[in-house]
N, C-alpha and C positions, 0 to 999 in steps of 0.2 A: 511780204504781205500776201504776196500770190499762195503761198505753202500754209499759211494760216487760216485764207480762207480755203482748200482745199481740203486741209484737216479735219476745220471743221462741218467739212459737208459729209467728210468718209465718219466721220464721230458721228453723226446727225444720221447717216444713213443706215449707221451699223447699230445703232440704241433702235432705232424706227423698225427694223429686219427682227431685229432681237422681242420685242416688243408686239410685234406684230405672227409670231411667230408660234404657232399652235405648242403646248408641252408636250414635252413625250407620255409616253405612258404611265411611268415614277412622277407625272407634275416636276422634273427637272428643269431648270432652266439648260440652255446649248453650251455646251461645251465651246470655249473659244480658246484656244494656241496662237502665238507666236516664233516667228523663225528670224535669224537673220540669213536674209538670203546673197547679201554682198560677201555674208563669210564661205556659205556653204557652196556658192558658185568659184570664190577662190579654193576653198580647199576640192573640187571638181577637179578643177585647170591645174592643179599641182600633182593631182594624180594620174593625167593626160602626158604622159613624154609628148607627143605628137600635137598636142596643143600644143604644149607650151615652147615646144620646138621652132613652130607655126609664128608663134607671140615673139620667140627669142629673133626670129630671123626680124619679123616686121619690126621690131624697135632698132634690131642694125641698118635696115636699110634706111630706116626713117632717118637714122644719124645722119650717114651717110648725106642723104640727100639734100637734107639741112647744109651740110660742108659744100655740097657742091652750087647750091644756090647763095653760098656767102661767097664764093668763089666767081661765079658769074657777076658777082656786084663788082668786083676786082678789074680794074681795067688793065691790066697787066699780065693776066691768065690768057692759057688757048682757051677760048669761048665754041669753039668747034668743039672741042673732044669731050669738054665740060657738055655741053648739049648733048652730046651722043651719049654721055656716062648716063645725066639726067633721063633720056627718055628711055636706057634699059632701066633702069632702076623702076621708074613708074610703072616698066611692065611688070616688073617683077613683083612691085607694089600689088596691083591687081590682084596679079595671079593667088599672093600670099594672103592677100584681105580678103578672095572668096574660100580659102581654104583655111580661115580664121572664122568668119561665120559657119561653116559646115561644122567646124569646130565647137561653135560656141550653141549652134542649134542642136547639137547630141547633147552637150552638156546638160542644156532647159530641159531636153526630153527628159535624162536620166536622172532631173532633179527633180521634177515634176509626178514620173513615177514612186518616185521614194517620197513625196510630200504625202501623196494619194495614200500607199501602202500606212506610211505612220498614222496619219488620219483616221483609217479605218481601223490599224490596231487600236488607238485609243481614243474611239468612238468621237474624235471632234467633229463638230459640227464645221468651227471656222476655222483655219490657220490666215492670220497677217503674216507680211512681209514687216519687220522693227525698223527697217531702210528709214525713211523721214516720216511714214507716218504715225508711228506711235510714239507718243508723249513718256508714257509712263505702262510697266509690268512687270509684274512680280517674276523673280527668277523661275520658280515652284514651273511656272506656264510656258518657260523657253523649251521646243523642240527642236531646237538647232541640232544638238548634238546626236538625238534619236536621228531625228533625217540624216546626218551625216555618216551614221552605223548603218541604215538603211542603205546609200546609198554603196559603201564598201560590200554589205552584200548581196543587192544585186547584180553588182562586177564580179563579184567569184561567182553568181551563177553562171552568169553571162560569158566567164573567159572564155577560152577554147580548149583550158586545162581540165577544167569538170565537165565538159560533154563528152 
């Protein structure tokens, strides 16, 4: 129910912006786009060794640590060395999760850039995120894919092989 009325305030606020919103100079109405950004932030992170390296280690330790809390429920285990395994781990935990975020905050940056970039190649006024809030769009209107060629080549500008 919360997602419905939510919807409908960004539907409500997006026709009210649109509507309210001077023509350009052709009398066009705005150009509005769509992305999915759950795809294009995964296909990001698949391109990241270093993320996902980051991601691979954090779901081991996460296992890990899950075994060794089933294991303190155990009355029969060393509960000493289990503690001691536990609280390397949570450090390790830390260290991995702010070096997950560092990760995951380049990634917004370089997809944000390549939204920006395709945006202005083809003069949209709006780009959405399709995540839950959009109901219903025409394929014709998806820049998922532009943004994802975007963002492959801001990384070949950006390597350290083209400088």
């Amino acid at each position: 129910m919360k997602s419905g009325a939510a919807l409908l305030a960004l539907v409500t606020a997006a026709l009210a912006a649109c509507s309210d919103m001077k023509k350009t100079d052709q009398g066009l109405p705005p150009v509005i786009r769509y992305m999915n950004l759950k795809a294009v932030y995964s296909f990001s992170l698949d391109r990241s060794r270093d993320a996902l390296d980051v991601k691979k280690k954090l779901d081991e330790k996460l296992a890990r640590m899950k075994e060794v809390e089933g294991g303190l429920e155990e009355p029969s285990t060393d509960h000493v060395a289990l503690l001691t395994e536990y609280r390397a781990l949570d450090g390790e935990m830390k260290d991995l999760r702010g070096r997950s975020k560092y990760y995951k905050t380049r990634i917004m940056a370089l997809i944000d850039r390549a939204v920006k970039n395709v945006a202005k190649s083809i003069k949209a006024d709006f780009i959405y995120n399709i995540g839950d809030e959009l109901i219903y769009a025409k394929k014709e209107y998806d820049v998922t894919e532009e943004i994802m060629r975007e963002i492959i080549r801001l990384e070949e500008r950006s390597a350290p092989e083209s400088r």
